[in-house]
N, C-alpha and C positions, 0 to 999 in steps of 0.2 A: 372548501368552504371559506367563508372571509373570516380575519380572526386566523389564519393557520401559520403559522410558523413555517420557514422553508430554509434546509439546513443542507447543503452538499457536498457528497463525502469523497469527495477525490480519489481516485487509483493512485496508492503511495507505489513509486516504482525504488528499487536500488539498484542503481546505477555503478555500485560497487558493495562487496559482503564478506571481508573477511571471517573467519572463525578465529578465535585467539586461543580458544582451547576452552575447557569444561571445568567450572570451578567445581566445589567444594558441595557447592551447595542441590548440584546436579543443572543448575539452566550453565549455559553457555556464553562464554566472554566474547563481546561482537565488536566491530567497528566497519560501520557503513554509511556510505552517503545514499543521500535519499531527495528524490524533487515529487510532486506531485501531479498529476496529469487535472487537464480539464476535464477529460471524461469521468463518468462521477454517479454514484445509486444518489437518489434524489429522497431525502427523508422529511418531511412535515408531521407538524406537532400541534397540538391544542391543549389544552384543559378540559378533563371529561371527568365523568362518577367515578371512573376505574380507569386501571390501566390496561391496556390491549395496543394490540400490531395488528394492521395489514398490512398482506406483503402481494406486490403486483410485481411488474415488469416483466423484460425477457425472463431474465433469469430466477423468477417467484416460485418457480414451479419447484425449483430445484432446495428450496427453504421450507418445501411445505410442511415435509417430517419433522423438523425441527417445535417440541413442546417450546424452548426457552432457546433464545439467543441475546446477547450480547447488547442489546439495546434495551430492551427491559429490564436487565441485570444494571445496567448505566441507570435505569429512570429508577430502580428501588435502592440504590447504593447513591446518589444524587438528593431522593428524595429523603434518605435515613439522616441525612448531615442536617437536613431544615426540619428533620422531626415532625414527619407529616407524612401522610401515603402517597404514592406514586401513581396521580390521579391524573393522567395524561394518555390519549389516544393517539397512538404512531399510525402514517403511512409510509413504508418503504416500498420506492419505485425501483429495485435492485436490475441495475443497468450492468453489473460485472460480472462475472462468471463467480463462482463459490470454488473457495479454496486454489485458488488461480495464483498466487505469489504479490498479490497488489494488494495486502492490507485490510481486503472488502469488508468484515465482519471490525477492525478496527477503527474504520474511520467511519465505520456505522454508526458504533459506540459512542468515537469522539462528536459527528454529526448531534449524538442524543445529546450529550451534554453541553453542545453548544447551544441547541433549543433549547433544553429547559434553565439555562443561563439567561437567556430572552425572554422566559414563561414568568421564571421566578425569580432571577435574581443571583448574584453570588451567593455561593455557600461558602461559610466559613473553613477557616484554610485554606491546603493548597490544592489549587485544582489542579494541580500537576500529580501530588502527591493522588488524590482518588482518582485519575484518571488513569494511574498505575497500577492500583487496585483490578483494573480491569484485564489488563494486559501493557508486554512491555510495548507494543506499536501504540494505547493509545495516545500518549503524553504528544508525539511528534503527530499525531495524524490532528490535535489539535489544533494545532498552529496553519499546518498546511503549508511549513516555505521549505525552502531549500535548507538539508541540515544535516551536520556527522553526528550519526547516534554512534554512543560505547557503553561500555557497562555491556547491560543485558537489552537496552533497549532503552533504557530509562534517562540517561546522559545526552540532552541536545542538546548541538551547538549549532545556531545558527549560521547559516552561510553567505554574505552578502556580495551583492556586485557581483552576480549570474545572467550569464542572458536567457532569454528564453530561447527554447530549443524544439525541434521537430523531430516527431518520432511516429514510427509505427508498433503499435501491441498490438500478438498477436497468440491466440491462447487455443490449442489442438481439441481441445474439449475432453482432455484427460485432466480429473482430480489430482491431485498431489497432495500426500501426508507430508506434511513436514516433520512430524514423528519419526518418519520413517527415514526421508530423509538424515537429519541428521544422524538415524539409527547405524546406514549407510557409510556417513562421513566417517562415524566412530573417531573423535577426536581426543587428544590428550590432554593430560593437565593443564591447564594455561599458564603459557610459557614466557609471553610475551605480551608487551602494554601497547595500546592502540598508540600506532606511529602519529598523529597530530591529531591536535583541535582544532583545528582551524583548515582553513582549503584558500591559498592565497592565490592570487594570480587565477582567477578561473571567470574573465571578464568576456570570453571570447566561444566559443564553438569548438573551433579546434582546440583550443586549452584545454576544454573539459572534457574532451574525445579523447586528448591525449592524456589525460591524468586516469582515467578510466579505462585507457588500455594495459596500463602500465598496473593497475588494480581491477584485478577479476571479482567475480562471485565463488566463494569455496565452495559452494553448494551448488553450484553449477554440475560437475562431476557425478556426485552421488546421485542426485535429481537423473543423469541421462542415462545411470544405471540400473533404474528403476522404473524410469518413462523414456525409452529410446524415440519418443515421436519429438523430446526437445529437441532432442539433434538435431532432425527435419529439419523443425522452427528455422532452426541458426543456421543452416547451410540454406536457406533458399532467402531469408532476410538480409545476410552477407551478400548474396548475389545480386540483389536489389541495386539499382542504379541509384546512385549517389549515398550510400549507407555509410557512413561514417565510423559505426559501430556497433554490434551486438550481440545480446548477451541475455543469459536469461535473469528476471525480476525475483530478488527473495527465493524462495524454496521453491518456486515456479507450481504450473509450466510454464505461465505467461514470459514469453521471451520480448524484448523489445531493438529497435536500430533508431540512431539515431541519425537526420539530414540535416542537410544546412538551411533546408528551406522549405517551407510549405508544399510545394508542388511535386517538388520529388518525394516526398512522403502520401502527397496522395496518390501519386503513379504508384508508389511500390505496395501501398494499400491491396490499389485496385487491383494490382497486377496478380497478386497474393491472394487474395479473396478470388480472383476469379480461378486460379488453377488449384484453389481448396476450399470449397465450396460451404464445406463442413465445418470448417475453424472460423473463430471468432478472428478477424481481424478490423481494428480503427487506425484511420491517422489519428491524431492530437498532437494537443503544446505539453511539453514540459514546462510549468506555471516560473515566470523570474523570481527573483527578490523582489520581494516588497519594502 
């Protein structure tokens, strides 16, 4: 309808994910880089009597059980800071798979409160700080750029002078706990401080191929001892002509590679989609600096 607000929530990929160990507090000490893809759940907003979600797209069907998610929670914890109800009607066009390692349900989140930043206005404070309220993904999923999260999630630092990148995701159509996951990893005290703020020198392709070889996903392991179809993922993505790199996203399954160039990434798409018929596979950009 006109009047609608249109906010899109980009596939946060990590491109690397150490674990640093398990504080004190039980969440987990991290440091990872993270870019964001163009592919993307497509979320619109208005102003209504009340607050309600639809939920459409591919993957709609797969949210239907869901009483409350993460968007609604964003529009009553957004709308409690202006002291007012949360009098706004969502549509989420949920283009990602659910629970896939790409962020979906945070950058849903973040999407809502970039709407109703549009609808209404700033809220007082820090919208970093309530955006953390929500989860530790949504503070970065706000932004949408290139960034080394630490802490628990909550610590961005932005990363400039990135090229944009080509890549393929592609996700087996298995669920992942990440509960479980890290249940898996079973990690120790935290031992260790995330090794930089910063990410120098990563103006090129292969720089950032090579800085990312050279830094894995910890969570890669545990996730293939639990879903041995990521394996798959990565032995047939690696074999992909021209793949640079790959590795799986977050607590997966979603695995991704990266090319030097558009073309080869849709060859390896297609190649891949065609001899697994079943898996979500997309080309896309990994989104530059802004």
């Amino acid at each position: 309808m006109s009047g609608d607000i249109v906010e899109l929530a980009n596939a946060k990929i990590n491109l690397s994910l150490r674990v640093l160990g398990k504080r004190a507090d039980g969440y987990h000490q991290l440091e990872s880089f993270v870019m964001f893809a163009a592919i993307a759940d497509r979320l619109t907003c208005h102003a209504a009597d009340e607050l309600s979600l639809e939920i459409t797209g591919p993957f709609g069907r797969d949210l239907e059980g869901e009483k409350d998610n993460l968007i609604l929670e964003a529009a009553r914890v957004f709308a409690t800071t202006l002291g007012r109800g949360p009098s706004v009607a969502f549509t989420l066009e949920k283009n990602l798979p659910i629970a896939s390692g790409m962020g979906g349900g945070s950058a849903d989140a973040a999407a809502a409160l970039r709407g109703m930043i549009r609808l209404w206005g700033d809220p007082p404070g820090s919208i970093a700080e309530l955006a953390l309220k929500l989860g530790a993904d949504v503070p970065v999923c706000m932004r949408k750029r290139p960034s080394l999260m630490t802490g628990i999630g909550e610590v961005v630092t932005l990363i400039p002078r990135l090229p944009e990148l080509h890549a393929v995701l592609v996700n087996p159509g298995v669920a992942v706990s990440t509960a479980d996951v890290f249940k898996r990893l079973n990690a120790g005290p935290v031992s260790s401080e995330a090794r930089a703020t910063s990410l120098p020198g990563m103006e090129t392709v292969e720089r950032v191929s090579a800085w990312c070889r050279e830094n894995g996903n910890d969570l890669e392991a545990p996730a293939i001892e639990g879903t041995p179809e990521v394996e798959r993922v990565l032995a047939q993505l690696r074999q992909s002509a021209g793949c640079k790199l790959a590795r799986m996203s977050g607590s997966g399954a979603t695995c991704f590679a990266l090319y030097d160039n558009p073309f080869d990434a849709a060859e390896g798409a297609a190649s891949l989609g065609a001899a697994n018929p079943t898996w979500w596979v997309k080309a896309t950009r990994l989104l530059a600096s802004r």
